[in-house]
C-alpha positions as CSV (number, residue, x, y, z in Angstrom):
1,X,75.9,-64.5,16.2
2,X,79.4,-63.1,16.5
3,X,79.4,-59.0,17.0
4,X,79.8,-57.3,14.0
5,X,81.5,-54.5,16.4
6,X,84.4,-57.0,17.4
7,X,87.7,-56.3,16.5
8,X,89.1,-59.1,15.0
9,X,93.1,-60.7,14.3
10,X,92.8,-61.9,10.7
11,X,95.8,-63.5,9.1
12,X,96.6,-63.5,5.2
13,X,99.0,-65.4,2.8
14,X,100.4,-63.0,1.4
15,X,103.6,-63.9,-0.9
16,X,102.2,-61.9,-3.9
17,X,101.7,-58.7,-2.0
18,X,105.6,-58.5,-1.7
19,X,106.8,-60.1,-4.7
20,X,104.1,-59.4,-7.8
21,X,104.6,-55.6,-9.2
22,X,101.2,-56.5,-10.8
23,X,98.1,-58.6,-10.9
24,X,98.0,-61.0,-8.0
25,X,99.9,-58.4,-6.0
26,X,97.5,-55.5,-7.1
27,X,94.8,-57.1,-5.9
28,X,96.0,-57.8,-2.0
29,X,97.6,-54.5,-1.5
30,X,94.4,-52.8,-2.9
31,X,92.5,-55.2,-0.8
32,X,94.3,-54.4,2.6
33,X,94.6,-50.8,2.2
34,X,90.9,-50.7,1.7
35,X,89.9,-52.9,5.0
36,X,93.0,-50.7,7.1
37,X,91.0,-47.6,5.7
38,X,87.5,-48.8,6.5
39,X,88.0,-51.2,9.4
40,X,91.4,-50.2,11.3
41,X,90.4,-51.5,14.8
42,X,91.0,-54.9,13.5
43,X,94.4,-56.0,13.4
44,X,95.8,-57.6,9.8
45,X,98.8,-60.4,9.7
46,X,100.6,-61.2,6.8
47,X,102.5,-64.5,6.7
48,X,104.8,-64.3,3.6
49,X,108.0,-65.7,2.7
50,X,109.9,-62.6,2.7
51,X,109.5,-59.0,2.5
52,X,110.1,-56.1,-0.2
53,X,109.9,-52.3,-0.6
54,X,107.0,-53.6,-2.7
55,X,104.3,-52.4,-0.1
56,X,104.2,-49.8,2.6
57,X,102.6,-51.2,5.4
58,X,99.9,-49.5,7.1
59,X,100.0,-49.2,10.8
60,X,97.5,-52.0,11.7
61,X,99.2,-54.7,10.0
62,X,102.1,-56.5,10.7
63,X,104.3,-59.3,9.0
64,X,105.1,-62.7,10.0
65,X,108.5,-64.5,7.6
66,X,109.9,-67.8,8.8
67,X,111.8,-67.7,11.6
68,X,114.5,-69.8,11.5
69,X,117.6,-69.7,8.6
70,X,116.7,-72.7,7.8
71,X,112.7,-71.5,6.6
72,X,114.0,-68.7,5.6
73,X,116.0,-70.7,3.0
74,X,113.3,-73.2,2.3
75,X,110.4,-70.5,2.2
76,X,108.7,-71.7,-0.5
77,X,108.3,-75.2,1.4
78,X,107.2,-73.1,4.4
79,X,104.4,-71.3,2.9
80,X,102.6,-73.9,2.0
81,X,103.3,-76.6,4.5
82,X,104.9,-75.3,7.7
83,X,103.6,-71.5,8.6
84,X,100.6,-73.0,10.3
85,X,102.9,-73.1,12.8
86,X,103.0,-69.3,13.2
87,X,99.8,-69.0,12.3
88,X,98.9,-71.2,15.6
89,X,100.9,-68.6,17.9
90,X,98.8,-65.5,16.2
91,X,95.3,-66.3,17.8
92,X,93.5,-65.3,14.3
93,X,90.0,-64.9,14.7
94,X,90.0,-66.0,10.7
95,X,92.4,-66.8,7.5
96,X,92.3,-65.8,4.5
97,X,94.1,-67.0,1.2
98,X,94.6,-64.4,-0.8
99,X,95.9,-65.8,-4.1
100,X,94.8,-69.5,-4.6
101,X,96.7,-70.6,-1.7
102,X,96.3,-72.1,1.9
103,X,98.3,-74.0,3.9
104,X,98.8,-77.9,3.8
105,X,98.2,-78.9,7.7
106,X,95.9,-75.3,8.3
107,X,93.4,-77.7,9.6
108,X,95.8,-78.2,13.0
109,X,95.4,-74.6,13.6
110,X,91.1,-75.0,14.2
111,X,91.4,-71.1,11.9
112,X,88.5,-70.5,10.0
113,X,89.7,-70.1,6.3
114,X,88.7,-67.8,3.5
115,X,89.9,-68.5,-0.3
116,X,90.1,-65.9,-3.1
117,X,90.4,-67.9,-6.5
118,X,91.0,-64.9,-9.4
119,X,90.8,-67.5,-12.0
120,X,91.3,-70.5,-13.7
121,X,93.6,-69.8,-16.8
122,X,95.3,-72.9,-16.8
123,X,91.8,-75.2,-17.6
124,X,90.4,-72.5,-19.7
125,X,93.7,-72.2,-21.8
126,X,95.8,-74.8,-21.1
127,X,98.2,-74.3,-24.6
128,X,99.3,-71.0,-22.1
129,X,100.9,-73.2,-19.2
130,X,103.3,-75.9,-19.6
131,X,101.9,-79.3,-18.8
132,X,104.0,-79.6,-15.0
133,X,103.1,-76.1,-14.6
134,X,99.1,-77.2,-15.1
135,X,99.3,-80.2,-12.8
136,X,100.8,-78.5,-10.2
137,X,98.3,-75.2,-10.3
138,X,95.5,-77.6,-10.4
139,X,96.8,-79.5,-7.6
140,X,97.2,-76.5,-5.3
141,X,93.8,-74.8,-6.4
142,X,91.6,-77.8,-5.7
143,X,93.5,-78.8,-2.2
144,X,93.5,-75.0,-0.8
145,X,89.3,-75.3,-2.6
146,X,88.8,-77.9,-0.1
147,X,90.3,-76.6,3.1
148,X,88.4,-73.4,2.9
149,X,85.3,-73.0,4.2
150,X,84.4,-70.2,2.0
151,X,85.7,-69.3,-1.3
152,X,86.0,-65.9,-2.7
153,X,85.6,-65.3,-6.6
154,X,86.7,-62.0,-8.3
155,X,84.0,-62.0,-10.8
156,X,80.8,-64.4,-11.6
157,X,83.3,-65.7,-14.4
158,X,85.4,-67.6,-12.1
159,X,82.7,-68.4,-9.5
160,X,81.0,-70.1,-12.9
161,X,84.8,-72.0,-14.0
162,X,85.0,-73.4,-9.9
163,X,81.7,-75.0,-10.8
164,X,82.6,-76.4,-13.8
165,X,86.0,-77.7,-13.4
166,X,85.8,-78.4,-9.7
167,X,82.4,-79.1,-9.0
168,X,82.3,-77.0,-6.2
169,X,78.8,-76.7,-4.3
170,X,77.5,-72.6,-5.4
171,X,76.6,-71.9,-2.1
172,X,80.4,-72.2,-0.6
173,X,81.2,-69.1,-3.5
174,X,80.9,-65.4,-3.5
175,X,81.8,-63.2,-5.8
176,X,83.3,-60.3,-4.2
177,X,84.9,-57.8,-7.1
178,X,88.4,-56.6,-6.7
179,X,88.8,-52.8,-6.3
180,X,91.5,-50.7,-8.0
181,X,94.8,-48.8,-6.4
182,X,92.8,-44.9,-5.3
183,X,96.2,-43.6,-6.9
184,X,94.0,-43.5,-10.2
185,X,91.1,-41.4,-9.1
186,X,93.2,-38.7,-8.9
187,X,93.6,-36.0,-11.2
188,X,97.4,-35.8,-12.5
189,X,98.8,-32.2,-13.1
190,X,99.8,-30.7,-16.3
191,X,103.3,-30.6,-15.0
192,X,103.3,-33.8,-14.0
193,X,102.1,-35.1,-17.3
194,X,104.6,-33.0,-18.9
195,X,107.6,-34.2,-16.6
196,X,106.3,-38.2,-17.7
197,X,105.7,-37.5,-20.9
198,X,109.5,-36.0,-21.4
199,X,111.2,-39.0,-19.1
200,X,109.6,-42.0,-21.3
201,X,109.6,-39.7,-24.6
202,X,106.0,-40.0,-25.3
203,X,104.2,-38.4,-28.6
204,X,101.6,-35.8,-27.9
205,X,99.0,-38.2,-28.8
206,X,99.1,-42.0,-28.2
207,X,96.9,-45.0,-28.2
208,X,97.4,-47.9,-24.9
209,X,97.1,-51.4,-24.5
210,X,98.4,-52.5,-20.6
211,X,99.2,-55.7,-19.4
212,X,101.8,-58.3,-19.4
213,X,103.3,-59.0,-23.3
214,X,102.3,-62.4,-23.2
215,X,99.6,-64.4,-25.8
216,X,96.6,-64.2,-23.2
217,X,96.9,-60.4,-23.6
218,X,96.5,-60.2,-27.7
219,X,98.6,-57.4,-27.9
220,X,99.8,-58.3,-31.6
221,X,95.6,-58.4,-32.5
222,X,96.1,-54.3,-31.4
223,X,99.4,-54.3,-33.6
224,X,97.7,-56.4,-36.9
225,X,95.0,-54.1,-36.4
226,X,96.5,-50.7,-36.8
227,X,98.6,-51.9,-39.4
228,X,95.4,-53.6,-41.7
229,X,93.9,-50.3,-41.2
230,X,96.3,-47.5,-41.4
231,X,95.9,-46.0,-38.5
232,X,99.2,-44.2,-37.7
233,X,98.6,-42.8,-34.5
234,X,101.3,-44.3,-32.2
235,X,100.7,-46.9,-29.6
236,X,102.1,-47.5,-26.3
237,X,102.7,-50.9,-24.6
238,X,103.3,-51.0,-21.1
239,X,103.8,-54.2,-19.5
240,X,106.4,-56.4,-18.4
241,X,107.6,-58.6,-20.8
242,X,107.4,-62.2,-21.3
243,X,108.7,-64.7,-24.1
244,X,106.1,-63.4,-26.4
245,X,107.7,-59.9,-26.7
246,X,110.1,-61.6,-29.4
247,X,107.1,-62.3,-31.7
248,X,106.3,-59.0,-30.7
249,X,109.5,-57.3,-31.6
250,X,110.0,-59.5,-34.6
251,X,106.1,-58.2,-36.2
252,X,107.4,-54.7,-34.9
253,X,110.1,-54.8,-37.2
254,X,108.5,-57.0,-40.3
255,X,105.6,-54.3,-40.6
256,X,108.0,-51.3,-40.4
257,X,105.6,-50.0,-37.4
258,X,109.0,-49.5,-35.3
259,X,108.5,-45.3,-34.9
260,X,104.9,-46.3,-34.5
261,X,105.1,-49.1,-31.2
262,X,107.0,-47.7,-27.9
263,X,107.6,-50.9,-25.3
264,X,107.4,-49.6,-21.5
265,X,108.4,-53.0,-19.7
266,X,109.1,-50.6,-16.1
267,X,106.9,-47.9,-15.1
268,X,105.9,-46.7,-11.6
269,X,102.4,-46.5,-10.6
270,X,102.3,-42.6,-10.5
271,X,104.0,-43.0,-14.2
272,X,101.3,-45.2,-15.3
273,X,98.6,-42.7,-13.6
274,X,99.8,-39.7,-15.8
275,X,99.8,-42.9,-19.0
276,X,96.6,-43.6,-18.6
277,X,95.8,-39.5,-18.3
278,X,97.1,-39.0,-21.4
279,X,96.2,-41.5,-23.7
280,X,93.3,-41.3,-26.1
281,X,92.2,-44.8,-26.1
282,X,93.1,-47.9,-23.5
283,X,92.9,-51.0,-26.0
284,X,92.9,-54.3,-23.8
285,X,92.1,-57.3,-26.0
286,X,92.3,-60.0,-23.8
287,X,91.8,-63.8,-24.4
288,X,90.9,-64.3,-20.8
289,X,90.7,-62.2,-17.3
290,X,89.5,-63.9,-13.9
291,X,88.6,-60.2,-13.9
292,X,90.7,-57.0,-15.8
293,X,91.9,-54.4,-13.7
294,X,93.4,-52.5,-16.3
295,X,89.7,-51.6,-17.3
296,X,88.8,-50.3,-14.1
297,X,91.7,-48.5,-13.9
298,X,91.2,-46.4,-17.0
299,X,87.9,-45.9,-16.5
300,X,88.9,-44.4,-12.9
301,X,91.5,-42.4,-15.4
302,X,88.5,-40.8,-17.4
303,X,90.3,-42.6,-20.6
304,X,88.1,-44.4,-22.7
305,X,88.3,-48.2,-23.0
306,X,88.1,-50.9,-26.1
307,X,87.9,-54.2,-24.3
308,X,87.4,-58.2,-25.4
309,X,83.5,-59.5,-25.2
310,X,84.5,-62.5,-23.4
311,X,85.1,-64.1,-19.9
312,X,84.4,-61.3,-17.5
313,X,85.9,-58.4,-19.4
314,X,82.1,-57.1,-19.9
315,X,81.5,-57.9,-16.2
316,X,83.9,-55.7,-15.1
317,X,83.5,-52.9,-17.9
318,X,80.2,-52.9,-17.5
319,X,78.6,-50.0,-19.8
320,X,81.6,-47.8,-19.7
321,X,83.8,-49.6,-23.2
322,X,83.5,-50.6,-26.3
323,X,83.4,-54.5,-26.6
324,X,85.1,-56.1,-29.4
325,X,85.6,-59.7,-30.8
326,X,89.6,-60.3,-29.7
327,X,90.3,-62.9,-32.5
328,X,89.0,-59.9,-34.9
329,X,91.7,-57.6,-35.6
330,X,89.4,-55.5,-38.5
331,X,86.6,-55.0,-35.4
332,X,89.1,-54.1,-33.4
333,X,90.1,-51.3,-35.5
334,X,86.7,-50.2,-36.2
335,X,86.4,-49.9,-32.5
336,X,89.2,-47.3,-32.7
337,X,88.8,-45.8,-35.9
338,X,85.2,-45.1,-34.8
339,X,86.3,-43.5,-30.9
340,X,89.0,-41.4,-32.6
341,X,86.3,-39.9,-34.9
342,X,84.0,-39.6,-32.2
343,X,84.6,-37.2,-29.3
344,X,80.6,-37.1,-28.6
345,X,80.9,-41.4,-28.2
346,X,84.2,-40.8,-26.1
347,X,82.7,-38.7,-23.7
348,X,79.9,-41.0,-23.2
349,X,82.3,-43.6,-22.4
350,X,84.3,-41.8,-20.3
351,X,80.9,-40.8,-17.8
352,X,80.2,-44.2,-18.1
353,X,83.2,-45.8,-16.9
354,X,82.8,-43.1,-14.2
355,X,79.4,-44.5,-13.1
356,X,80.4,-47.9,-13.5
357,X,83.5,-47.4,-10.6
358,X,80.8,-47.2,-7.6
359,X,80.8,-51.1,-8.0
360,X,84.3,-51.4,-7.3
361,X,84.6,-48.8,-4.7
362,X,87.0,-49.1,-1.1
363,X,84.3,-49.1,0.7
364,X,82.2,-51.3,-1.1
365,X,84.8,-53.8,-1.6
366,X,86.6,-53.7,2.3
367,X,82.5,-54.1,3.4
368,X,81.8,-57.1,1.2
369,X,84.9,-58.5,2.4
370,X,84.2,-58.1,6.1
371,X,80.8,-59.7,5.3
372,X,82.1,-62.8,4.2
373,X,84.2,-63.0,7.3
374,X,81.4,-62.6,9.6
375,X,79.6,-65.1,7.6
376,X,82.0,-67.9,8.3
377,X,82.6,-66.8,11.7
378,X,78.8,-67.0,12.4
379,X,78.2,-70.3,11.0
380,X,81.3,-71.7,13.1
381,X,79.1,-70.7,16.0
């Protein structure tokens, strides 16, 4: 058995830490801050392409980019098929993938390997991805599946879609949950809220939906809805665009809704604290989430939550939201109608949501991690 008191060298592909403002990138910074805040005797090595002001790195961890000009230039080739050659210099005790990705030739290295798959969009909703986009996303998923010998799923959802599609054996999966930036625990000051609230020119009172403005996300079922249903309380839509914010714009404009819809495509993560502060309702309608951090993340912001009853949106939400049909605009804006009237229901939801972050806790989180690490290391023994 392999001391659970060692202090081990663990390596990470990391590309989206320093290049994804969201998502993929949430979940490793979140995910290394919490194991350098729980565990920093071990010592944490990023390989990535390049780096960015995207991530502030704590003491214990350091970064490893090719090292030539010539990698440099071609880093995309050397992430997935030429950094086992630093990862061979970096005497990891383990490896671990963190966003569907391991190295062709890791093998050569003799590194233990850990996978975290978040989800797998591109079987579930192909009409999303375009067909070369697919092949190639299913060709990398099921190669870096094999090479690990253990794989890490965000949510029971996705451990259920490896089975399915991949025929992976259970008993290689756990389902670890992801855990949310601690930025939105924290109360925000009246000041501050008043400072954020004059900068992006936001109403007194406003609705929420967060997320990338893309089809997956069903923003337009929030828009269909408050529009079938004249509620006139404005909504706010904070995401970074995609091509779907022209159908976006174009039903903006058709319904006359356009002093009722405010875009936010750039916000900081302390502006998007005081958003979620502020807001009466976070709406988040989703087609599909390998998990849905925007729920966690207003339920850590004491703001209430309307949330799709599919994929692992209930997983994550728990008891703390409201769970609606997302291809039913009308329940949808029952679902507000009936918070807005509400304020006993609201509260409810909000404790809720409170209860429900212990799940998705630091410490919880950087302890299952570490478990699944000794649990590969010991069966290599």
């Amino acid at each position: 058995m392999i001391n659970t008191n060692k202090n081990l060298v663990i390596g990470y592909e990391s590309k989206r830490i320093f290049e994804n403002e969201s998502g993929l990138g949430n979940y490793g910074r979140n995910l290394l801050n919490s194991l350098t805040t729980y565990f920093p005797q071990n010592k944490y090595k990023l390989f990535a392409p390049k780096i960015t002001s995207l991530y502030s790195l704590p003491e214990s961890v350091e970064v490893i980019t090719p090292q030539s000009a010539f990698w440099r230039y071609f880093n995309s080739y050397w992430r997935l098929h030429m950094s086992h050659v630093e990862i061979n210099k970096s005497n990891l005790d383990i490896f671990h993938g963190l966003s569907h990705v391991i190295p062709s030739r890791i093998k050569k290295t003799g590194v233990p390997v850990v996978l975290t798959i978040h989800d797998l969009i591109f079987l579930r909703h192909p009409d999303f991805f375009k067909k070369l986009d697919r092949k190639m996303y299913r060709t990398i998923t099921i190669n870096s599946c094999n090479r690990a010998d253990k794989i890490i799923a965000i949510s029971a959802q996705t451990k259920n879609d490896l089975i399915y599609y991949f025929n992976i054996e259970p008993s290689k999966i756990e389902v670890v949950y992801q855990t949310l930036n601690k930025l939105f625990l924290e109360r925000v000051s009246s000041e501050l809220k008043a400072t954020i609230r004059t900068k992006l020119n936001l109403p007194e009172k406003f609705l929420l939906s967060v997320g990338t403005i893309e089809k997956r996300k069903n923003q337009l079922a929030i828009l269909k809805a408050l529009k079938a249903e004249n509620i006139k309380m404005p909504i706010v839509l904070a995401g970074r665009p995609s091509k779907c914010l022209a159908e976006i714009e174009n039903y903006i404009s058709a319904s006359g809704m356009q002093d009722q819809v405010i875009l936010l495509h750039e916000t900081t993560d302390k502006e998007l604290q005081g958003i979620y502060q502020m807001a009466e309702i976070m709406i988040y309608p989703s087609f599909f989430e390998g998990f849905g951090l925007p729920v966690i993340e207003a339920q850590a912001s004491q703001c209430p939550v309307i949330t799709s009853n599919i994929s692992s949106l209930p997983e994550a939400g728990g008891e703390g939201a409201i769970y609606i049909d997302p291809n039913n605009s009308s329940e949808i804006a029952q679902a507000i109608k009936r918070l807005l009237s509400d304020e006993k229901l609201k509260k409810e939801l909000i404790t809720k949501g409170v209860k429900n972050l212990e799940r998705f806790s630091e410490k919880v989180v950087a302890e299952n991690i570490m478990k699944v690490y000794y649990s590969v290391l010991n069966s290599k023994e």
